[in-house]
N, C-alpha and C positions, 0 to 999 in steps of 0.2 A: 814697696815690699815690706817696710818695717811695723807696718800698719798690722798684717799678717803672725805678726810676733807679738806684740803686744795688746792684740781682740781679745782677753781676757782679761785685761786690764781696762783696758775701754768699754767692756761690757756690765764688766761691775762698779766703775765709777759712778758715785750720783754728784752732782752740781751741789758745790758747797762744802760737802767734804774733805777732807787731807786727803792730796792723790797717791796713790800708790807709794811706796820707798820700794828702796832693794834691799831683798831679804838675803841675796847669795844665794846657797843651794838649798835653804831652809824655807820653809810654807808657813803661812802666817797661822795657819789652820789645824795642822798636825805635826807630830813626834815621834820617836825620831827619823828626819828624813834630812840628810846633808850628807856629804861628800867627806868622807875620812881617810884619811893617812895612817898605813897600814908600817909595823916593824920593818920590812923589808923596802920603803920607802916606793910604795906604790900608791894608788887611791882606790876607792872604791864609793860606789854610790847604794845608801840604804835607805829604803823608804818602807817603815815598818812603822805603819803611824794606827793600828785598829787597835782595840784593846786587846781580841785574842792574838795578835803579834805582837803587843806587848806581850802577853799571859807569856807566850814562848820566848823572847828575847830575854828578860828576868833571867831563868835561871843561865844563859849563856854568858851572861856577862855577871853571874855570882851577884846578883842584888835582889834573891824573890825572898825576900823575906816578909810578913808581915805589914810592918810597914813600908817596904817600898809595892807591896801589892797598894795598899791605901794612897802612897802619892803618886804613883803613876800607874795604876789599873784601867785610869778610867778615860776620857780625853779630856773631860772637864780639867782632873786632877792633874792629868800629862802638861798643860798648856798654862796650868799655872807655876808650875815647875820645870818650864823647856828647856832653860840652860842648862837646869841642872843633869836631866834626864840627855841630854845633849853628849856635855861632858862625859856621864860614865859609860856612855859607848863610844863618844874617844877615845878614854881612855883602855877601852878594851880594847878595840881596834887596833888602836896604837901600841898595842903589847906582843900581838900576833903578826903573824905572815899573812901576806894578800889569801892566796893560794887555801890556807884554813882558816880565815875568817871568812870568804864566800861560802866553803864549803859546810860549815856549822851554819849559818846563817839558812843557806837553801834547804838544808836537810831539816830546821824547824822555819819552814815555809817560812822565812821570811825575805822578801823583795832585795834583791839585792845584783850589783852587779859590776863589774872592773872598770874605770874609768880608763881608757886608753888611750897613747900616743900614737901617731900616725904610723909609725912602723909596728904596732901591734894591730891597729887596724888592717894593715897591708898583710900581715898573716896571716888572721882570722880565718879560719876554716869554712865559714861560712862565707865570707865577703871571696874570697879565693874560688871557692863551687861555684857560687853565684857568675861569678867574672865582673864584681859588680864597678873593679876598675880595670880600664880597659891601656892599651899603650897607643898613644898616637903621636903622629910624626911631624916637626914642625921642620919645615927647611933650616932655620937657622938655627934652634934648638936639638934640633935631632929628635930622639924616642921619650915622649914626656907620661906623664899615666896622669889619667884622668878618670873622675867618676863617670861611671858609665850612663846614659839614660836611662830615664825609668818615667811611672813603671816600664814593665815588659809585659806586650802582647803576645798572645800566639799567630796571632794575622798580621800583626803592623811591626816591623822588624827597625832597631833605631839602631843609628851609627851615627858617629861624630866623625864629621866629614873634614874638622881641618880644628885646632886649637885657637882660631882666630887670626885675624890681618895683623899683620906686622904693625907699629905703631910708626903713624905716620901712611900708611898703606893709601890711604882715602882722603890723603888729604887737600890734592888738587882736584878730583871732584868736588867735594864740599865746598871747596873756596869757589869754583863754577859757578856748581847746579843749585848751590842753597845759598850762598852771598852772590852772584852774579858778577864773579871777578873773571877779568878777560885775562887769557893761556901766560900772557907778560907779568902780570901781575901776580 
């Protein structure tokens, strides 16, 4: 399955090359696009890497000036200057509250959105409509929530019929029917 994760990486590797490194939440390609720590000690994830998303980001974070149009208008320009261009939406970010730095961001279309913790994912208005976790009941556990299956059809109806065997559940079959050990053993 890990295979499935990294096909972009394997797709673009040629033989002989440096393979891949890790970038974190940074694209080796475009700016700025990373995961920022907001005043109120939240995150959020911006990916405003075009130049007309630069053109709009500039003046939110106080740098469209002349020369910051010339170093970072363009992506050539953005890419030879990424940490720098990096940092001052750090540090913008990190001046403001989650709540209105998404909201200045979205309103000059720029890509953005809250990085959440599981108990905000479990409130999510949408994930909650959806039903997209559901509660199932383990004997020993009791009532556990689990993501729900997916997709959803309109003909083919999914449920999760049980959180799995107990550990240990299967394990005098196995020693049976796939090593050939007799009921003593």
């Amino acid at each position: 399955p890990i295979l499935q994760l990294v096909g972009g990486s394997i797709l673009t590797y040629e033989d002989g090359q440096p393979p891949p490194r890790r970038t974190g939440s940074r694209v080796p390609g475009g700016v700025p696009r990373n995961v920022y720590s907001t005043r109120d000690r939240q995150w959020i994830a911006v990916s405003g890497t075009t130049d007309a998303q630069v053109r709009r980001l500039l003046p939110l974070i106080r740098r469209d000036t002349e020369d910051d149009r010339a170093r970072f208008g363009t992506s050539s320009a953005r890419l030879a200057a990424a940490d720098d261009l990096d940092l001052l939406v750090a540090q913008w970010v990190a001046a403001n509250d989650r709540d209105e730095v998404l909201a200045a961001l979205l309103e000059a279309r720029i890509p953005a959105a809250p990085v959440n913790d599981v108990a905000a994912i479990l409130a999510d208005p949408h994930v909650v409509a959806r039903g997209s976790v559901v509660p199932v009941v383990d004997e020993a556990l009791g009532e556990l929530r689990m993501p729900a299956p997916t997709p959803r059809m309109r003909t083919t109806h999914t449920t999760i019929r049980s959180p799995g065997p107990a550990l240990g559940a299967h394990t005098d079959e196995v020693m049976r029917d796939w090593l050939g050990a007799e009921e003593r053993e």
